[in-house]
C-alpha positions as a Markdown table, in Angstrom:
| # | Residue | x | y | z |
|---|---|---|---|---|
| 1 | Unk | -18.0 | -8.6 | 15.8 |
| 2 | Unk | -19.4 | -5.7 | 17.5 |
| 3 | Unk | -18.3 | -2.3 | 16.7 |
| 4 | Unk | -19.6 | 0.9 | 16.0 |
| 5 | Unk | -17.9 | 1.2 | 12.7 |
| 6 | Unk | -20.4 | 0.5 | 9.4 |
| 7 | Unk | -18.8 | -2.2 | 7.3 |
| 8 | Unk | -16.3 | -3.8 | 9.9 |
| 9 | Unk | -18.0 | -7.1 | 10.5 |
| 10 | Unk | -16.6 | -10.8 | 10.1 |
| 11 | Unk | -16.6 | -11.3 | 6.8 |
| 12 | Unk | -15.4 | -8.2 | 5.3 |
| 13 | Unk | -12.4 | -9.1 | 8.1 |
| 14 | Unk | -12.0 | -12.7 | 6.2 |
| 15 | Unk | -12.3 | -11.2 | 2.7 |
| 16 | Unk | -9.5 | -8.4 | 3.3 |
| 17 | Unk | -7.7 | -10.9 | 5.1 |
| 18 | Unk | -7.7 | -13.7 | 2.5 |
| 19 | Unk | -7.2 | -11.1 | -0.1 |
| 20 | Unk | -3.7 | -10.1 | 1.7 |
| 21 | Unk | -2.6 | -13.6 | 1.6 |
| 22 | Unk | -3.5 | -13.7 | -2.2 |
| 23 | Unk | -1.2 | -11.0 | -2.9 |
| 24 | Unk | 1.5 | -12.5 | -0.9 |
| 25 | Unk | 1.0 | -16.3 | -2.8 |
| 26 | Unk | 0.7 | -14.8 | -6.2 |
| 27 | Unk | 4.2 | -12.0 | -5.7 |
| 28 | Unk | 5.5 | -15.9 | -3.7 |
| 29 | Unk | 4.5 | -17.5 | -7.6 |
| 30 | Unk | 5.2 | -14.7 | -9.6 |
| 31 | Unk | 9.3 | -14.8 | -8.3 |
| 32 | Unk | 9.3 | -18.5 | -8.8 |
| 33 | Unk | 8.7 | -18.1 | -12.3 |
| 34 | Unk | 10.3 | -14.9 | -13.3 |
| 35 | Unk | 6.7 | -14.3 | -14.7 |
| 36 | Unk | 7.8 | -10.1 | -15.4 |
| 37 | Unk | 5.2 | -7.0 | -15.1 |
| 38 | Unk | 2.3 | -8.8 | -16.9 |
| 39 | Unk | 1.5 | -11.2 | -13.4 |
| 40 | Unk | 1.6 | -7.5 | -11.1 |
| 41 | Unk | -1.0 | -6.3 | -13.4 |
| 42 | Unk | -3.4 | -9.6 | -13.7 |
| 43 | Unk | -3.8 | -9.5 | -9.6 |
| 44 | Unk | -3.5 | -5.4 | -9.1 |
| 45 | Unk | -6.1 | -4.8 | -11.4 |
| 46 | Unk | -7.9 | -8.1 | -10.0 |
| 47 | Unk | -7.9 | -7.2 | -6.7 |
| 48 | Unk | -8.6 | -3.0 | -7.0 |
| 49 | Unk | -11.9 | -4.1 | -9.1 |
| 50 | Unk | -13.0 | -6.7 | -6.7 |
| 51 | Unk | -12.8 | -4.4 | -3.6 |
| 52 | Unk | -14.9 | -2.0 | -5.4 |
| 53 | Unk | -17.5 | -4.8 | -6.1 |
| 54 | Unk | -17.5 | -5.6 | -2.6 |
| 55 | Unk | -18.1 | -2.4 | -1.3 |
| 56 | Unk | -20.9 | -2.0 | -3.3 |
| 57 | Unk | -22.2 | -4.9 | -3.9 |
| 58 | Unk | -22.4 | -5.3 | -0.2 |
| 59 | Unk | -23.0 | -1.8 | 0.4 |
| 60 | Unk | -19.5 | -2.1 | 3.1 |
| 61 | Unk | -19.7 | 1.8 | 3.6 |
| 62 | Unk | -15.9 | 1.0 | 5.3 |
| 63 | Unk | -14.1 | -0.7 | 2.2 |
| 64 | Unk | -16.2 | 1.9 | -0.1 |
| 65 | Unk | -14.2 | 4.9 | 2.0 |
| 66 | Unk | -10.5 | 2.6 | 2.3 |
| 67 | Unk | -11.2 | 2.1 | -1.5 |
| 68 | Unk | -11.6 | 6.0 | -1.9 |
| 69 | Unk | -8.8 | 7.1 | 0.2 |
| 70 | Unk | -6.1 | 4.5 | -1.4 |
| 71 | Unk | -7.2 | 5.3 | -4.8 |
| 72 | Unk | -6.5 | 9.3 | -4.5 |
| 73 | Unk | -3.2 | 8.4 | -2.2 |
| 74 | Unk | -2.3 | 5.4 | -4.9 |
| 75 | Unk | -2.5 | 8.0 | -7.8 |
| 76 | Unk | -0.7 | 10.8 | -5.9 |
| 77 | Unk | 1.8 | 8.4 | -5.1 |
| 78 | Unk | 3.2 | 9.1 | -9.1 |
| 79 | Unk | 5.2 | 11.6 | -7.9 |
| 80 | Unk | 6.9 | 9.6 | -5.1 |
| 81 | Unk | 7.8 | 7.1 | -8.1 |
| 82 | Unk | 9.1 | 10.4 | -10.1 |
| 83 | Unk | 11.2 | 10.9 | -7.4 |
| 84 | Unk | 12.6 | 7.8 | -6.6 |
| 85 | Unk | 13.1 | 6.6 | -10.2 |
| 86 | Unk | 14.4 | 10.3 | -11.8 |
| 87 | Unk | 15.2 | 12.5 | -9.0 |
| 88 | Unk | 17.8 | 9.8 | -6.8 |
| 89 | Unk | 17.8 | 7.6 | -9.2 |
| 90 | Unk | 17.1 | 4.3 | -7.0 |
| 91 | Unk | 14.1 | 2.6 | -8.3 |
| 92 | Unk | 14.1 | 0.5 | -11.6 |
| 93 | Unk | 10.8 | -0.8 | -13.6 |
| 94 | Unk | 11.4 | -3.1 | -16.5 |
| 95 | Unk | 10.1 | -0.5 | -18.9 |
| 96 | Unk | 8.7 | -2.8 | -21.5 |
| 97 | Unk | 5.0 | -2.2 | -20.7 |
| 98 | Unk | 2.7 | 0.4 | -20.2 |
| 99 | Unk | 3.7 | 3.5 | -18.0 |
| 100 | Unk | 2.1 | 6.4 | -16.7 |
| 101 | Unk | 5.0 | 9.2 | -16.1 |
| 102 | Unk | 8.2 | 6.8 | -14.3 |
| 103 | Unk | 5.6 | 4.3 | -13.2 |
| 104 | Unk | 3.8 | 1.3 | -14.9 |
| 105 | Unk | 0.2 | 1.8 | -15.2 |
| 106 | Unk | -1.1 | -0.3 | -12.9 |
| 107 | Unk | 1.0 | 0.8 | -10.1 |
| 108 | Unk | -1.3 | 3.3 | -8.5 |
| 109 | Unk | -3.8 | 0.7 | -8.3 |
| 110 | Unk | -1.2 | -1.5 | -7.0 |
| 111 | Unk | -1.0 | 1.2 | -4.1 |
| 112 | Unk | -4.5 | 1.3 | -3.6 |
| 113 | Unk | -4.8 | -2.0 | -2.9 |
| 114 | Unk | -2.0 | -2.1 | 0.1 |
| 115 | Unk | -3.4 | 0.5 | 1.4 |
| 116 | Unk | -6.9 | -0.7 | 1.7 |
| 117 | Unk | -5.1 | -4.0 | 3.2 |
| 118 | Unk | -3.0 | -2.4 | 5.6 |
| 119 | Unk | -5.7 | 0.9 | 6.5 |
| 120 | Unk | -8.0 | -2.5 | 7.4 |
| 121 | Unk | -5.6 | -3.8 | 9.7 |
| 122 | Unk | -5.2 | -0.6 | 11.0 |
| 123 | Unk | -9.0 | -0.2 | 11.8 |
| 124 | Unk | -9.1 | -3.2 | 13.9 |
| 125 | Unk | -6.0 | -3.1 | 15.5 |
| 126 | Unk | -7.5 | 0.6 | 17.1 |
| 127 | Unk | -11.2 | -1.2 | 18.1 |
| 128 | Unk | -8.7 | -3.7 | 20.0 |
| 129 | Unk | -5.4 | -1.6 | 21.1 |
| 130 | Unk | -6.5 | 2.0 | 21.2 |
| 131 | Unk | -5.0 | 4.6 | 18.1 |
| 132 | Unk | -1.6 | 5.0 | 19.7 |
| 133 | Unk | -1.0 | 1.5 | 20.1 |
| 134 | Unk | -1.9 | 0.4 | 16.6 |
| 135 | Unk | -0.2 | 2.7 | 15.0 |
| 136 | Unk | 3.2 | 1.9 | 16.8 |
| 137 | Unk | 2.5 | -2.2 | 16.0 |
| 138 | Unk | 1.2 | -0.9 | 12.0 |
| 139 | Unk | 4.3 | 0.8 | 11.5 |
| 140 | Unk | 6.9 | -2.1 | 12.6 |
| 141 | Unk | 4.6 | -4.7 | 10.5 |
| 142 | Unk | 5.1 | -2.2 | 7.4 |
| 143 | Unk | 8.6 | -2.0 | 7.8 |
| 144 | Unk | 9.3 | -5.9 | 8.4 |
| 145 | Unk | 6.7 | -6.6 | 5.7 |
| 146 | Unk | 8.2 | -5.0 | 3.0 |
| 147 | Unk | 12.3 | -6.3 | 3.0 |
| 148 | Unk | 10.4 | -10.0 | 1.5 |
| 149 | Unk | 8.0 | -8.1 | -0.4 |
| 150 | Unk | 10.8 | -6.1 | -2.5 |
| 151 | Unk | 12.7 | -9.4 | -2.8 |
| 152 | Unk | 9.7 | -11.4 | -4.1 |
| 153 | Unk | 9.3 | -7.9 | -6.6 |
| 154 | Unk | 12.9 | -8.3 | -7.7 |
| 155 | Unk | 12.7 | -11.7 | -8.5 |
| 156 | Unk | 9.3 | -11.4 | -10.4 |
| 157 | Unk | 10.9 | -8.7 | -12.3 |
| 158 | Unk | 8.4 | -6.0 | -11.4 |
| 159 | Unk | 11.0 | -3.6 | -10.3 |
| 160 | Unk | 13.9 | -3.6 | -8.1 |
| 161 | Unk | 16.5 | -1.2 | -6.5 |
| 162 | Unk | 20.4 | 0.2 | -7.6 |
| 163 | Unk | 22.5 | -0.9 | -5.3 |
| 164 | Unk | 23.6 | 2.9 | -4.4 |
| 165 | Unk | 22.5 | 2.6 | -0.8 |
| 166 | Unk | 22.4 | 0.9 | 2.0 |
| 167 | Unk | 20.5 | -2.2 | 1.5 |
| 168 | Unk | 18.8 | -5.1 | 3.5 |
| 169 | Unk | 18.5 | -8.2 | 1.1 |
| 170 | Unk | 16.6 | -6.9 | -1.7 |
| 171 | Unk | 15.1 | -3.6 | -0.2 |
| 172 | Unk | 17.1 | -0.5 | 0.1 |
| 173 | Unk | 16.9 | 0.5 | 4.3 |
| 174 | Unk | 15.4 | 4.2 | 3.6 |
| 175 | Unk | 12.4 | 2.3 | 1.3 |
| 176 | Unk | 11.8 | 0.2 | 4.9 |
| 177 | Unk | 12.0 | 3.5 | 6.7 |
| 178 | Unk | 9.5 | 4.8 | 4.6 |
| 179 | Unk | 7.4 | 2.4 | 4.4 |
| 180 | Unk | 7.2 | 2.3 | 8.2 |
| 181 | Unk | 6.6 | 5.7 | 8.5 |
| 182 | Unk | 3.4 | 5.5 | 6.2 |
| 183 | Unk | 2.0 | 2.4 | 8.0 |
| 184 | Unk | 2.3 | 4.5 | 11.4 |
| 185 | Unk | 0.2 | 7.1 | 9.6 |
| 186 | Unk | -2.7 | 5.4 | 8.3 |
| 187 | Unk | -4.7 | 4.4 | 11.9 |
| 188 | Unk | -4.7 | 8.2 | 12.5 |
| 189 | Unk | -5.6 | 8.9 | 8.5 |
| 190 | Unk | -8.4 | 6.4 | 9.0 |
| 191 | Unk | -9.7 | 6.7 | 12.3 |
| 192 | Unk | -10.5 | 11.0 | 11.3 |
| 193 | Unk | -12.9 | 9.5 | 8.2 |
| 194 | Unk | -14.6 | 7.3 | 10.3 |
| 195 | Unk | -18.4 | 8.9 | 11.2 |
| 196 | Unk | -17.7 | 11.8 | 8.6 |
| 197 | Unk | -19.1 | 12.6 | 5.2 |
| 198 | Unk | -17.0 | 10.7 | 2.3 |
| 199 | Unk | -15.9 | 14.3 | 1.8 |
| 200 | Unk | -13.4 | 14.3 | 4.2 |
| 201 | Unk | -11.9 | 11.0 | 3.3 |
| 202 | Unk | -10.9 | 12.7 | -0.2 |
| 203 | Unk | -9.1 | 15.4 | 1.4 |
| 204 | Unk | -7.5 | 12.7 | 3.6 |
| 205 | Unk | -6.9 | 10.6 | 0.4 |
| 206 | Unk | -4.9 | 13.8 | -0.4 |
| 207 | Unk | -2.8 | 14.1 | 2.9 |
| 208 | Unk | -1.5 | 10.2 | 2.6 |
| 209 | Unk | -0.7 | 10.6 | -0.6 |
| 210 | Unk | 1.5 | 14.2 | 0.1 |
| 211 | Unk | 2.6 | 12.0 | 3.4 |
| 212 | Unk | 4.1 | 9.0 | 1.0 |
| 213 | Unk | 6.3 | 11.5 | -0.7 |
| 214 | Unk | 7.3 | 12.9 | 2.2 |
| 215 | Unk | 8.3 | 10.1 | 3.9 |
| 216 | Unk | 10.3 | 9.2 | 1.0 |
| 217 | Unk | 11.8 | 12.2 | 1.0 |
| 218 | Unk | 12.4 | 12.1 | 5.0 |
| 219 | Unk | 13.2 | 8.1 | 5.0 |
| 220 | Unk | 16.0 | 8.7 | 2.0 |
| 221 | Unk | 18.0 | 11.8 | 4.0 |
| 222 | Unk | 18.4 | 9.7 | 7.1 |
| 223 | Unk | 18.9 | 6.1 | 6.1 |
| 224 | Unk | 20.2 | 6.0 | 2.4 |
């Protein structure tokens, strides 16, 4: 694959790849068996160590600065939780493990992790479509992705939704909303750290994460 971007070759595109379908097989497993917040742990904390070992071990200066931007976003993205589990009272964890303020531990991670996968897809949908274009097909691949991803969630027992709004199987409509509207944001998000010092990807780290609650807060007033 030719490209001017360090670190987006073949193989990282097969590792993030097969790494996404992982997730999907394992939440498939986890719903099948009811297997409760100890199976979202096992493969968040799997995955967010292994993309770090990549990065480095193969010196993937791209994964490296995904991995740096989703971790700062992932742990910013606490408040979003607050907000949707205390403040409007939609979002439910189990409880019975370890939390960090309204969310299980591992959930930052967890957000770290999607967003390296879908900030990845992003980066080669703009080498192939342009920025405008890949963020338009990012944002309706987040929102369809997610209404099977909050069912499989429900079903695990990870977390799952009141029914206080308007809902699409298993995912409330302003939680697709949102989730589209994040996706949409991460070609630009990415494509500014590209060719800059890691520096910048921090404070960009900071923006999606600030941009997650306020797409929740956005995505909740017009579709709940």
């Amino acid at each position: 694959m030719n490209t001017e971007i360090p670190g987006l070759d073949k193989r990282t595109t097969y590792v993030i790849l097969a790494s996404s379908g992982l997730l999907i097989l394992w939440s498939l497993g986890s719903s099948l068996l009811n297997s409760g917040p100890i199976s979202a742990s096992i493969i968040t904390y799997f995955l967010y160590l292994f993309y770090w070992f990549y990065g480095f071990k193969f010196k993937n200066p791209l994964v490296i600065r995904l991995m740096v931007f989703g971790s700062i976003a992932g742990i910013l993205e606490l408040f979003t939780d607050h907000y949707l589990v205390s403040t409007i009272d939609s979002l439910v964890y189990p409880g019975d493990e370890p939390m960090v303020w309204s969310s299980p531990m591992y959930m930052p991670f967890a957000w770290s992790n999607v967003l390296v996968q879908l900030s990845f897809v992003g980066v080669l949908l703009t080498q192939k479509k342009g920025l405008l274009t890949a963020s338009i097909i990012l944002c309706i691949a987040g929102g369809m992705y997610i209404p099977l991803y909050e069912h499989l969630a429900k079903d695990a027992g990870w977390w799952w939704y009141h029914q206080n709004v308007t809902m699409i199987f298993n995912a409330p409509v302003y939680v697709i909303v949102c989730e589209g509207l994040i996706s949409l944001s991460l070609p630009l998000l990415i494509y500014y750290s590209e060719h800059n010092k890691l520096q910048r990807t921090v404070y960009l780290g900071i923006v999606g994460g600030i941009w997650i609650l306020a797409s929740a807060y956005i995505a909740y007033t017009i579709a709940q």
